[in-house]
PDB file with SEQRES, HELIX, SHEET and CRYST1 records, atoms N, CA, C and O in Angstrom:
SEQRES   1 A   81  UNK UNK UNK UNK UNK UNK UNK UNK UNK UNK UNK UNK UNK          
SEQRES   2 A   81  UNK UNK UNK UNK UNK UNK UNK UNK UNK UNK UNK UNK UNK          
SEQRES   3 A   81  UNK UNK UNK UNK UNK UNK UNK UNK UNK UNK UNK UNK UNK          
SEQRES   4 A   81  UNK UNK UNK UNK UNK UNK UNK UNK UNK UNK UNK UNK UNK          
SEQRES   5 A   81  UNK UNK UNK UNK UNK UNK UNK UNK UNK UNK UNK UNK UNK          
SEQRES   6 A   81  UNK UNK UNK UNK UNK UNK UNK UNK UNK UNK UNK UNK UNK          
SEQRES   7 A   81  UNK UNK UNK                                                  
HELIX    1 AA1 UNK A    3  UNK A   17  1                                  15    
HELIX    2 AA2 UNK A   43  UNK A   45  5                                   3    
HELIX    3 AA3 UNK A   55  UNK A   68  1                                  14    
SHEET    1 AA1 3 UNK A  27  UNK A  31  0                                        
SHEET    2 AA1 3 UNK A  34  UNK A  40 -1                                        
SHEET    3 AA1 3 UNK A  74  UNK A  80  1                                        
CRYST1    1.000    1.000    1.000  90.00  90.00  90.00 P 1           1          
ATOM      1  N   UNK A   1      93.004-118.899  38.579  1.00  0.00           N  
ATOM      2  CA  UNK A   1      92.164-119.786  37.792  1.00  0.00           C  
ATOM      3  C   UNK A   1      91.331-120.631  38.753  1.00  0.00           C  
ATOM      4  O   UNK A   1      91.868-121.356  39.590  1.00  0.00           O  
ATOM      5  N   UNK A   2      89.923-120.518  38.607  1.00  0.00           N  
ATOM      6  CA  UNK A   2      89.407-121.577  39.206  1.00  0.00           C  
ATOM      7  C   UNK A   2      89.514-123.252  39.293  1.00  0.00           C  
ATOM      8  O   UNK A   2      89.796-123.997  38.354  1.00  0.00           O  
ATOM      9  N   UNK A   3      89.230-123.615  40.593  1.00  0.00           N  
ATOM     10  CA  UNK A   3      89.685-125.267  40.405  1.00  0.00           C  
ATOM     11  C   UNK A   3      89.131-126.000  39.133  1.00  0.00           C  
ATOM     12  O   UNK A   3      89.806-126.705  38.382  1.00  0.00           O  
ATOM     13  N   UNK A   4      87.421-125.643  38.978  1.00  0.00           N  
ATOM     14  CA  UNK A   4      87.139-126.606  37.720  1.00  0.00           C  
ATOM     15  C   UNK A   4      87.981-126.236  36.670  1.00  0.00           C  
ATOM     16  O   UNK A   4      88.122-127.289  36.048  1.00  0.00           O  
ATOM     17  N   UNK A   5      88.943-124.945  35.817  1.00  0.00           N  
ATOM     18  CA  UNK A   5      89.807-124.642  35.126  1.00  0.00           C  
ATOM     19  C   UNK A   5      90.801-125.803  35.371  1.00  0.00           C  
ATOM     20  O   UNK A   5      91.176-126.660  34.571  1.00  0.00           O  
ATOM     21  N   UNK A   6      91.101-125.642  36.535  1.00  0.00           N  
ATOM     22  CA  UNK A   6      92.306-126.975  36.893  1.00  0.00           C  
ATOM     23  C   UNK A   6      92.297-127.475  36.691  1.00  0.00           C  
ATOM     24  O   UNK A   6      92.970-127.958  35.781  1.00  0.00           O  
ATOM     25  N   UNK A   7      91.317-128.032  37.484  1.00  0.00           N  
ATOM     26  CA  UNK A   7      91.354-129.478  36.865  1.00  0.00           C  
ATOM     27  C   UNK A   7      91.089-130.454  35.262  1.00  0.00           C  
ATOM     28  O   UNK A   7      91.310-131.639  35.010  1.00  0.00           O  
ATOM     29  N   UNK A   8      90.374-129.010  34.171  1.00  0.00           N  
ATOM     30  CA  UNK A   8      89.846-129.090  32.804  1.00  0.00           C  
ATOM     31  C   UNK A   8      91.204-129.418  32.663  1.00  0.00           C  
ATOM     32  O   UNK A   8      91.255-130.578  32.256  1.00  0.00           O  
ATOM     33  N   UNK A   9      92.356-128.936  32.810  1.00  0.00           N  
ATOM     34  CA  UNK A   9      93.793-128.581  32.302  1.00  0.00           C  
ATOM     35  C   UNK A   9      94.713-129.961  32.776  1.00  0.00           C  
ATOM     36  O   UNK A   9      95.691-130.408  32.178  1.00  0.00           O  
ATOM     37  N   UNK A  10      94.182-130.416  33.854  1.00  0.00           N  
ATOM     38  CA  UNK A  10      94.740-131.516  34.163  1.00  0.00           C  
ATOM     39  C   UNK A  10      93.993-132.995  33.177  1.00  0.00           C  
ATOM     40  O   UNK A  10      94.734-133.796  32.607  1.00  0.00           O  
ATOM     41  N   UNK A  11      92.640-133.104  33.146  1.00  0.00           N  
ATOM     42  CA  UNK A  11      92.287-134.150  32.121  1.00  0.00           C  
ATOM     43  C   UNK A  11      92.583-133.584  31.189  1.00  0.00           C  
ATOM     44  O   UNK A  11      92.653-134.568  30.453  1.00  0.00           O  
ATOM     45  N   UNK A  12      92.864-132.665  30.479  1.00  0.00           N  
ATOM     46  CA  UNK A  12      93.299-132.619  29.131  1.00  0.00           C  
ATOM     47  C   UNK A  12      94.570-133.129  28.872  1.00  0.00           C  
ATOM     48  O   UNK A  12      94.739-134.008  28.028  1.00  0.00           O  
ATOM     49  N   UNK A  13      95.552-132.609  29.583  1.00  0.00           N  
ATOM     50  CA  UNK A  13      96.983-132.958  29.521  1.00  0.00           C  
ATOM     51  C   UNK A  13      97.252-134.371  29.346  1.00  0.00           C  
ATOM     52  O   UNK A  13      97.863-134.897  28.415  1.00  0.00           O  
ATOM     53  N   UNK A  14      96.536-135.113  30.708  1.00  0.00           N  
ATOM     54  CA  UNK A  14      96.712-136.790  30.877  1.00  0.00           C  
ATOM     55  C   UNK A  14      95.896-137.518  29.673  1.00  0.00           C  
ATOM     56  O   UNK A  14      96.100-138.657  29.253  1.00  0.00           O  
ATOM     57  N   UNK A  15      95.150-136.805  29.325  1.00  0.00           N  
ATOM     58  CA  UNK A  15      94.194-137.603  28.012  1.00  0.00           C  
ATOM     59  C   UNK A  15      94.914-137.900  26.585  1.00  0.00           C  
ATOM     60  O   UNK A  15      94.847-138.915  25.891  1.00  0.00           O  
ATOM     61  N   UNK A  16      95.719-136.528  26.340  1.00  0.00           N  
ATOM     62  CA  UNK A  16      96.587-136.821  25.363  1.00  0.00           C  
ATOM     63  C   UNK A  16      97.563-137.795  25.634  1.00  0.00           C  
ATOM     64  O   UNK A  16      98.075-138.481  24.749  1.00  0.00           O  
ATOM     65  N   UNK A  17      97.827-137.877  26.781  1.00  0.00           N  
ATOM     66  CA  UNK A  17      99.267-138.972  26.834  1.00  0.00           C  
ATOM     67  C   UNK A  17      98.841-140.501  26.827  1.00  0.00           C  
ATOM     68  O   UNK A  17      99.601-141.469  26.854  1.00  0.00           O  
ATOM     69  N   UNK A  18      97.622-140.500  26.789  1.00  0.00           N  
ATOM     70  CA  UNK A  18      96.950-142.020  27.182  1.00  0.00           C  
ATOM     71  C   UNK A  18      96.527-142.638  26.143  1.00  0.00           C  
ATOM     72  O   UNK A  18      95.728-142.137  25.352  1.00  0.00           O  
ATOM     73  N   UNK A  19      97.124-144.046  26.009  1.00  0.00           N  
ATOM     74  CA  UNK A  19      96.312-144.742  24.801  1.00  0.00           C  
ATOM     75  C   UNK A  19      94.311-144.784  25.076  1.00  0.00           C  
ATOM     76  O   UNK A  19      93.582-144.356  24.181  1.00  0.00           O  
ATOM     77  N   UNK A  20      93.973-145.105  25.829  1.00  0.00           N  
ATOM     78  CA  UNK A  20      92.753-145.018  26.340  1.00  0.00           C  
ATOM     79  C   UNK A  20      92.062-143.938  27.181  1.00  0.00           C  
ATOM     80  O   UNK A  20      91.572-143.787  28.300  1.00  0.00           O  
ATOM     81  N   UNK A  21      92.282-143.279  26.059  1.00  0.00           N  
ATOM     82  CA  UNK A  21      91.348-141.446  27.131  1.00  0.00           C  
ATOM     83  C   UNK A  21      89.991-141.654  27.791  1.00  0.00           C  
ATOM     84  O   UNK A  21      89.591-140.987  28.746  1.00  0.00           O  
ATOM     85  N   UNK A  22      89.073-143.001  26.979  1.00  0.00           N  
ATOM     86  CA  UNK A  22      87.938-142.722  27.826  1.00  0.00           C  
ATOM     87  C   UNK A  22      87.600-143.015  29.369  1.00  0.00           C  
ATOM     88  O   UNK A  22      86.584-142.663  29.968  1.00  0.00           O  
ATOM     89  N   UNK A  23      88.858-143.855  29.947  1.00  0.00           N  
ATOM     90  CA  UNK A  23      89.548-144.721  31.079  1.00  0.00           C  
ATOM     91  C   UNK A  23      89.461-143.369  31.782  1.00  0.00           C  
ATOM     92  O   UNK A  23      88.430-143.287  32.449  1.00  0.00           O  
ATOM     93  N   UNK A  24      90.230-142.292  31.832  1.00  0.00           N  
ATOM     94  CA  UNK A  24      90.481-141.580  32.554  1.00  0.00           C  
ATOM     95  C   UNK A  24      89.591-140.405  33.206  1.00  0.00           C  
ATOM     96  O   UNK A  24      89.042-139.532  32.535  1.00  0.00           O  
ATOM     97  N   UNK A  25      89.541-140.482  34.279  1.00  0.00           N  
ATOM     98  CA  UNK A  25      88.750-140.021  35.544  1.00  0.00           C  
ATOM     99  C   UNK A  25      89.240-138.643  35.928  1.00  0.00           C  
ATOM    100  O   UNK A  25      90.037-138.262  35.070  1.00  0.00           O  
ATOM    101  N   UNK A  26      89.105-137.929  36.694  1.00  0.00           N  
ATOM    102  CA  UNK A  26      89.960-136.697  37.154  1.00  0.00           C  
ATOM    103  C   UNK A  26      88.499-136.212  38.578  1.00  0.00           C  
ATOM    104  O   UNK A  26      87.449-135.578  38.468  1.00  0.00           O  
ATOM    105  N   UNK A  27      88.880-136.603  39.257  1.00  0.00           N  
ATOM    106  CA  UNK A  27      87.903-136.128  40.288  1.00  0.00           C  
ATOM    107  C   UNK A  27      88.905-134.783  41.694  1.00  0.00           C  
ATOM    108  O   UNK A  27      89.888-135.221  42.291  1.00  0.00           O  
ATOM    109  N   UNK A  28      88.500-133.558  41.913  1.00  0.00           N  
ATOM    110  CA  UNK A  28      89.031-132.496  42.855  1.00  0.00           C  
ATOM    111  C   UNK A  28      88.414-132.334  43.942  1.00  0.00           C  
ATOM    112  O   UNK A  28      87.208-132.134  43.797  1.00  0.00           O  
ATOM    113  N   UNK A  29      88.876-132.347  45.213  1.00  0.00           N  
ATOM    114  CA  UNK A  29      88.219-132.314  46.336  1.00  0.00           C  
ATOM    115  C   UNK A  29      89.428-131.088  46.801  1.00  0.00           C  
ATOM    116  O   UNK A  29      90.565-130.967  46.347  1.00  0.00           O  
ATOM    117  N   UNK A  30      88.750-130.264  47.845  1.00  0.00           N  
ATOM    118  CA  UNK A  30      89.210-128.867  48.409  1.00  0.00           C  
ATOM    119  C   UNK A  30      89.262-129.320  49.899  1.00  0.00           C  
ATOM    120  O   UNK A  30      88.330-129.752  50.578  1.00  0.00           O  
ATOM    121  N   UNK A  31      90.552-129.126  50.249  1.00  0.00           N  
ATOM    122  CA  UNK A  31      90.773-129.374  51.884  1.00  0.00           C  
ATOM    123  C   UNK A  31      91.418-128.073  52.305  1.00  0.00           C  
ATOM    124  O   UNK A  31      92.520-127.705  51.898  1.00  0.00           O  
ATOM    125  N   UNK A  32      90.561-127.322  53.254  1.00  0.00           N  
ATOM    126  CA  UNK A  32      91.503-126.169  54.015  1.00  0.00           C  
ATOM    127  C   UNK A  32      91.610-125.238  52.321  1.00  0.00           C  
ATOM    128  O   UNK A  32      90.786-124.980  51.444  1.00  0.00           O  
ATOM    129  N   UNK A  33      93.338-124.919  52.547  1.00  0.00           N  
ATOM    130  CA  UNK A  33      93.516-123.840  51.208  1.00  0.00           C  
ATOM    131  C   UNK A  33      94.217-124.659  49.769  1.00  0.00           C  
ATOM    132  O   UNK A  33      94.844-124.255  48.790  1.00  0.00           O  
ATOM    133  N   UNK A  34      93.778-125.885  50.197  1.00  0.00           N  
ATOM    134  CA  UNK A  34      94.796-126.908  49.273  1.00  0.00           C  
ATOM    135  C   UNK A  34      93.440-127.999  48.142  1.00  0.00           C  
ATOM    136  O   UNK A  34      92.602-128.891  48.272  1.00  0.00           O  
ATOM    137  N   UNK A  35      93.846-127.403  47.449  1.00  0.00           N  
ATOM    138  CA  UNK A  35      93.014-128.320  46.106  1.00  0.00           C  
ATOM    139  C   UNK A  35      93.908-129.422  45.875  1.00  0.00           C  
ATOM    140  O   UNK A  35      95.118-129.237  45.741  1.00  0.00           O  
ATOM    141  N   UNK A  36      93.108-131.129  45.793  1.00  0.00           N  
ATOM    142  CA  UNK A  36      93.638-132.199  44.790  1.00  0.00           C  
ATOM    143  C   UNK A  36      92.943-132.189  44.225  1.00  0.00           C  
ATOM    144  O   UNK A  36      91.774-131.806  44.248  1.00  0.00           O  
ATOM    145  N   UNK A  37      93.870-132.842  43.273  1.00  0.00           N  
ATOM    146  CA  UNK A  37      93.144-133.541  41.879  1.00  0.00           C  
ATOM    147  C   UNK A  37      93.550-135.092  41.598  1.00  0.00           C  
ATOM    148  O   UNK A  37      94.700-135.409  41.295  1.00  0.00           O  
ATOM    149  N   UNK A  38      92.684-135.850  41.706  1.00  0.00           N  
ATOM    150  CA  UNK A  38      92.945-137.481  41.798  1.00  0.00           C  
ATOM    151  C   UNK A  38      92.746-137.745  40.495  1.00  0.00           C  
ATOM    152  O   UNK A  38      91.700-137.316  40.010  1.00  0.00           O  
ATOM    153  N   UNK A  39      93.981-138.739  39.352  1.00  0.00           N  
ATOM    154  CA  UNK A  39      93.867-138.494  38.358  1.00  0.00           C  
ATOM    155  C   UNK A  39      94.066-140.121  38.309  1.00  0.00           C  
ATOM    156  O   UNK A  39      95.049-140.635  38.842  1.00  0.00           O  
ATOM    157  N   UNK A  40      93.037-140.920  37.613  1.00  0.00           N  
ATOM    158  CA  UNK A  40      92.989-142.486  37.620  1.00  0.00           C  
ATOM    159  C   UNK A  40      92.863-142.623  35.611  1.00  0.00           C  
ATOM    160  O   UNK A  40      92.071-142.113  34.818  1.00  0.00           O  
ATOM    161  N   UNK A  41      94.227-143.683  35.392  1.00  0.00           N  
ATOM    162  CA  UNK A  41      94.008-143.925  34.169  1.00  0.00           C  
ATOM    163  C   UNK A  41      94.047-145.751  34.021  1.00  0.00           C  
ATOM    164  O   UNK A  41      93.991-146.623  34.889  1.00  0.00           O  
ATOM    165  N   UNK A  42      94.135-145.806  32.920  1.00  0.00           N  
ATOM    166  CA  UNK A  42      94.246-147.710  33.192  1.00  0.00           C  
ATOM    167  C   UNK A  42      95.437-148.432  33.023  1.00  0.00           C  
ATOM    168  O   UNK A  42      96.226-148.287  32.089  1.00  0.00           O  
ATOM    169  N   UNK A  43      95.559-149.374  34.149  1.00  0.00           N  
ATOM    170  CA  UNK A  43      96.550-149.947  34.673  1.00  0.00           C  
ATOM    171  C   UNK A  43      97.936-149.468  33.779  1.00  0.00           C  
ATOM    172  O   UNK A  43      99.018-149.022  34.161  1.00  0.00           O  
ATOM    173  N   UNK A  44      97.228-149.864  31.975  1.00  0.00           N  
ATOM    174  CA  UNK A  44      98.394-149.971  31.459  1.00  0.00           C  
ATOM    175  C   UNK A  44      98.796-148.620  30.603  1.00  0.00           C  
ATOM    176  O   UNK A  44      99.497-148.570  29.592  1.00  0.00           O  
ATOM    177  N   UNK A  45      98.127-147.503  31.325  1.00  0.00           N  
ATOM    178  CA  UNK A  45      98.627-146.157  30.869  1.00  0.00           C  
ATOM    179  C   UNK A  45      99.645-145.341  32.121  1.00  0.00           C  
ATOM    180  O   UNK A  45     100.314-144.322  31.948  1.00  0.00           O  
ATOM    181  N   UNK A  46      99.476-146.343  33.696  1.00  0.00           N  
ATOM    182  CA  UNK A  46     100.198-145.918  34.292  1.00  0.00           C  
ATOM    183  C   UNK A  46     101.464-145.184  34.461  1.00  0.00           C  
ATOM    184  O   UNK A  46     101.643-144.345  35.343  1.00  0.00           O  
ATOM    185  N   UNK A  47     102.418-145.568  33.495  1.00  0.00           N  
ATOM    186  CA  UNK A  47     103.639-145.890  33.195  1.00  0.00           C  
ATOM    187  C   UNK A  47     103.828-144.481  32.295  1.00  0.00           C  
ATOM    188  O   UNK A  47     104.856-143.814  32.419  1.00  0.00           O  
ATOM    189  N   UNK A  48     102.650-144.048  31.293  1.00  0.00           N  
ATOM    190  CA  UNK A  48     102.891-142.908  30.608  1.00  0.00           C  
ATOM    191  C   UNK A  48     102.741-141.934  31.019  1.00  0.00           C  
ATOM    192  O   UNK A  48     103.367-140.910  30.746  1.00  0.00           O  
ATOM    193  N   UNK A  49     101.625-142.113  31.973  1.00  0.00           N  
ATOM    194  CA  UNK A  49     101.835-140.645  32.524  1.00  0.00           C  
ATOM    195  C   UNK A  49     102.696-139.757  34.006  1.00  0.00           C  
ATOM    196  O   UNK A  49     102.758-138.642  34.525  1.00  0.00           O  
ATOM    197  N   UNK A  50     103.336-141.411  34.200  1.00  0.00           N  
ATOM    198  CA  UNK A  50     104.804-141.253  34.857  1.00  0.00           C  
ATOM    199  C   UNK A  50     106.015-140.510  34.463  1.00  0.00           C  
ATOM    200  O   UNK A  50     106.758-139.594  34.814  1.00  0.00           O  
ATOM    201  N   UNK A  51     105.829-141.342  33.597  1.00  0.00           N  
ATOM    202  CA  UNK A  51     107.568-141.070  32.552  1.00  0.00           C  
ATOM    203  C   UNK A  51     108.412-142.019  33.397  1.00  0.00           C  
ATOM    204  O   UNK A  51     108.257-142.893  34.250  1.00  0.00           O  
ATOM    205  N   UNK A  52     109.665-141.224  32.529  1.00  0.00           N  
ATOM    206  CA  UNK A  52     110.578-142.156  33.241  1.00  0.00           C  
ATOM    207  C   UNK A  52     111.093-141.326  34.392  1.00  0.00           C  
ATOM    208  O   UNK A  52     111.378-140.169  34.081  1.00  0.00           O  
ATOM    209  N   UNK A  53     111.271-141.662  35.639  1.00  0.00           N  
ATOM    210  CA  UNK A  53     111.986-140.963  36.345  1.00  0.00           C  
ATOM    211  C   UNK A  53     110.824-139.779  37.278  1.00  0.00           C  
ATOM    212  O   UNK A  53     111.149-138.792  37.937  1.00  0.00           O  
ATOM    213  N   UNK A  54     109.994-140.110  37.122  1.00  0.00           N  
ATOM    214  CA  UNK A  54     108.477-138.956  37.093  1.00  0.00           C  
ATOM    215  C   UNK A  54     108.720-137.930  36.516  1.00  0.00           C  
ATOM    216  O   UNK A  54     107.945-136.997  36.727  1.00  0.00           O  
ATOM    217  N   UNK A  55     109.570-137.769  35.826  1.00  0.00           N  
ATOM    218  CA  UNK A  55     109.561-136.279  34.399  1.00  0.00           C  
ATOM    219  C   UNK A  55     108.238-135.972  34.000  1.00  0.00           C  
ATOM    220  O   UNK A  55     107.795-134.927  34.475  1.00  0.00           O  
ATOM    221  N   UNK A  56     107.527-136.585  33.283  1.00  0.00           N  
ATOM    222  CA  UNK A  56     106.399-136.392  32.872  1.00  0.00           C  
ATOM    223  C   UNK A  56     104.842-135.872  33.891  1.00  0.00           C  
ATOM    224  O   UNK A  56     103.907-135.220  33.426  1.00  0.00           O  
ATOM    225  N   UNK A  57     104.937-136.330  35.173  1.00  0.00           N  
ATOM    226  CA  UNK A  57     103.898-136.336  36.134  1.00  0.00           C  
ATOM    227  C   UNK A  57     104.160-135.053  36.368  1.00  0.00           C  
ATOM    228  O   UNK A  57     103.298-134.175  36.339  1.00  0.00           O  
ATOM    229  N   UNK A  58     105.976-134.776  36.737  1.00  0.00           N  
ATOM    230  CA  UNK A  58     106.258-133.862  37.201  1.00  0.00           C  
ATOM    231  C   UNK A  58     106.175-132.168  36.278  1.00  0.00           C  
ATOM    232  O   UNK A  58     106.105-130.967  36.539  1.00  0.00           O  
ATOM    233  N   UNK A  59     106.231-132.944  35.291  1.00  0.00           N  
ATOM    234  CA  UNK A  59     105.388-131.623  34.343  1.00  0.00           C  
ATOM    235  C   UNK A  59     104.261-131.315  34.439  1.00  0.00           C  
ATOM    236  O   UNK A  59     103.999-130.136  34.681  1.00  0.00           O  
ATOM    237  N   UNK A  60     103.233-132.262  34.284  1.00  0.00           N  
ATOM    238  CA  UNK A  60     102.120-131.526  34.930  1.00  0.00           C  
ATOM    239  C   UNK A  60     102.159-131.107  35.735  1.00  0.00           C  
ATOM    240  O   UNK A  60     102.466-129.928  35.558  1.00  0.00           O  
ATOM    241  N   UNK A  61     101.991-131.392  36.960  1.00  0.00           N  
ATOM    242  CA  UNK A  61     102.214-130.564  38.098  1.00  0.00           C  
ATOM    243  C   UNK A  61     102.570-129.522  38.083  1.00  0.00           C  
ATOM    244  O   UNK A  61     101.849-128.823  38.796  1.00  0.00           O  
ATOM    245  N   UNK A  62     103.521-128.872  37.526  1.00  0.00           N  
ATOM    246  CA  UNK A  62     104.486-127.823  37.434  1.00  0.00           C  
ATOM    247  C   UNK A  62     103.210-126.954  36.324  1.00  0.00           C  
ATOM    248  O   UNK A  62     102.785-125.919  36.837  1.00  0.00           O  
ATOM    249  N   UNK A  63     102.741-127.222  35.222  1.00  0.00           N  
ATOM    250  CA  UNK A  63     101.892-126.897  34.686  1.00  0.00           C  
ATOM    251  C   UNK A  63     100.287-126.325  35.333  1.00  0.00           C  
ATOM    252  O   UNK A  63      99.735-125.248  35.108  1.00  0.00           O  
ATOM    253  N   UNK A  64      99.881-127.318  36.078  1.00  0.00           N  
ATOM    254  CA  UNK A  64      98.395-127.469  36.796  1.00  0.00           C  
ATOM    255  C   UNK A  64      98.755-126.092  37.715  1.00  0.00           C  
ATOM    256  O   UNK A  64      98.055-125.084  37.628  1.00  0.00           O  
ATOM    257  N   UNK A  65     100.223-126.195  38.825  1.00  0.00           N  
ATOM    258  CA  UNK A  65     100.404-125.046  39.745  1.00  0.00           C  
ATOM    259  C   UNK A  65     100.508-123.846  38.997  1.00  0.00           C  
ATOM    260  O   UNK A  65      99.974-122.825  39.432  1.00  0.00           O  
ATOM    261  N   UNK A  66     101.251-123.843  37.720  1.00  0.00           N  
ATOM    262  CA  UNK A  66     101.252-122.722  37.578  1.00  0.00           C  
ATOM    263  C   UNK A  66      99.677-121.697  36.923  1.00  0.00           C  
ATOM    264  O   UNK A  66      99.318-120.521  36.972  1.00  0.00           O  
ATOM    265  N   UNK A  67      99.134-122.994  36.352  1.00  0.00           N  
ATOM    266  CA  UNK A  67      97.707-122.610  35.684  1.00  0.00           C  
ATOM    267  C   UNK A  67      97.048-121.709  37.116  1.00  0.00           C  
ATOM    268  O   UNK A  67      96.773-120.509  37.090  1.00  0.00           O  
ATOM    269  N   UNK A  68      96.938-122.351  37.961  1.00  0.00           N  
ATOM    270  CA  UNK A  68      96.334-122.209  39.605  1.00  0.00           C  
ATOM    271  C   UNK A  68      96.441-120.734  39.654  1.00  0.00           C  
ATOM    272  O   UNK A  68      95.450-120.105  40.026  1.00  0.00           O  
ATOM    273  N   UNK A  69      97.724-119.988  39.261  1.00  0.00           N  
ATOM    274  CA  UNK A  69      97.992-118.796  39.919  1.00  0.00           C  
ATOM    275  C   UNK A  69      98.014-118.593  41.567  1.00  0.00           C  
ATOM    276  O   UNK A  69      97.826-119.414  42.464  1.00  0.00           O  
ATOM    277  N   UNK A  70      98.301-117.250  41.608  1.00  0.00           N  
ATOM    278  CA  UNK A  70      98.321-116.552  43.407  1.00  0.00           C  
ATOM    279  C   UNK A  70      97.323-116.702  44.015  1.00  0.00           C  
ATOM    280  O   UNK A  70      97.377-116.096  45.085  1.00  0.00           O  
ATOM    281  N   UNK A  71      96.405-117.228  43.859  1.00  0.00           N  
ATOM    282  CA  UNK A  71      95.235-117.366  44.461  1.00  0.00           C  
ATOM    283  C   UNK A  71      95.469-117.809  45.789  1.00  0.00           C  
ATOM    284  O   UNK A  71      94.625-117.353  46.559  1.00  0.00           O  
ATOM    285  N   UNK A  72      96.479-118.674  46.433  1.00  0.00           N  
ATOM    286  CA  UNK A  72      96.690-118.704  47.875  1.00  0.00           C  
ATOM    287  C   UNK A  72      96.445-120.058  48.224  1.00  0.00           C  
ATOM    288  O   UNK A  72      96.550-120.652  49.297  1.00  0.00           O  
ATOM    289  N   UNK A  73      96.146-120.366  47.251  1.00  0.00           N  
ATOM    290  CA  UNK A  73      95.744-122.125  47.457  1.00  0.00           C  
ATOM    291  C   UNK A  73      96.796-122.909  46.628  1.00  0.00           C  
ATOM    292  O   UNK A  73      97.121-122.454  45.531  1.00  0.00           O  
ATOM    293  N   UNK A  74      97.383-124.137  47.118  1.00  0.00           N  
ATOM    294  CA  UNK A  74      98.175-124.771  46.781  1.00  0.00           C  
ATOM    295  C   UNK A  74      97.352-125.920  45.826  1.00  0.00           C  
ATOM    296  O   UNK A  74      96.122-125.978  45.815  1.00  0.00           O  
ATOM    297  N   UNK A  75      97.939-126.528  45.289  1.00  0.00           N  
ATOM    298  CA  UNK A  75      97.269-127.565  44.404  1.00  0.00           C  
ATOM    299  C   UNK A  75      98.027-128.966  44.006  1.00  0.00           C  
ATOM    300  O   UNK A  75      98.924-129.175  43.189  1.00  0.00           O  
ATOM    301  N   UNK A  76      97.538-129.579  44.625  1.00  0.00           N  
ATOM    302  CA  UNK A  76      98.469-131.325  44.047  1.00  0.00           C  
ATOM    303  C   UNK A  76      97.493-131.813  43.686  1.00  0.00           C  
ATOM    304  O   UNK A  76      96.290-131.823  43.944  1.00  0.00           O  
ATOM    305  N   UNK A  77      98.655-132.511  42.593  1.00  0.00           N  
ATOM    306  CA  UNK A  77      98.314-133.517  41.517  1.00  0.00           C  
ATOM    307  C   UNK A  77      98.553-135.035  42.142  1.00  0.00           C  
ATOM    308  O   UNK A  77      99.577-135.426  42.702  1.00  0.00           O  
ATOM    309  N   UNK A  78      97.541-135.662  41.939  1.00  0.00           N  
ATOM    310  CA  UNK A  78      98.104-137.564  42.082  1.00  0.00           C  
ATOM    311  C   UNK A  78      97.368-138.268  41.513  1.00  0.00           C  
ATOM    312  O   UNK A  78      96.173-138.085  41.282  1.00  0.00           O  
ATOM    313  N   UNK A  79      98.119-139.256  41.203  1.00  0.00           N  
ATOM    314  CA  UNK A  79      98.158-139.900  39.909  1.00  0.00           C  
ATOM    315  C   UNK A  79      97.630-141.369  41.308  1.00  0.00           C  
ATOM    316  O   UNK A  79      98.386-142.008  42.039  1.00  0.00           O  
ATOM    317  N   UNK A  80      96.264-141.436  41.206  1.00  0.00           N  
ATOM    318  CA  UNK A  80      95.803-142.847  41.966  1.00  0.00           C  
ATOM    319  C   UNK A  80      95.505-144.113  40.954  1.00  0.00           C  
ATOM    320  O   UNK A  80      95.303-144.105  39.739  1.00  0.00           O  
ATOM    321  N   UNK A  81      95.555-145.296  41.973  1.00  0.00           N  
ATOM    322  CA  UNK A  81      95.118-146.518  40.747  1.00  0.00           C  
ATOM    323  C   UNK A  81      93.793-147.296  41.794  1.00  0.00           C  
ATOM    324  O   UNK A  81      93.148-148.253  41.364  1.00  0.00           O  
TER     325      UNK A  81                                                      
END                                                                             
């Protein structure tokens, strides 16, 4: 899957979990074979798209990599403020 796919899959995911979807940002920059995705929501949606315990972050992630496929490139997710 291409990165802009990715990253579509990553603001979608975090948008639903957010009281304030229009807050949220999702910007991807490509280093070497490794895609991020910098995912900024507001202050006080922080917390949701944590979870408790990072359960929830950690689902995406697990989601976003697997969307990614074999393509050879690794892909992290972070959750910036």
């Amino acid at each position: 899957m291409p990165a802009a796919d990715v990253r579509a899959l990553a603001e979608f995911l975090v948008k639903a979990l957010v009281e304030r979807p229009e807050v949220v940002s999702v910007r991807t920059s490509e280093r070497d074979r490794m895609v991020v995705i910098e995912v900024r929501v507001a202050p006080d949606d922080v917390g949701k798209v944590i979870g408790r315990r990072g359960r929830i972050v950690g689902a995406i992630r697990t989601l976003v990599r697997a969307a990614a496929g074999e393509g050879g490139r690794r892909v992290v997710l972070e959750i910036v403020q």
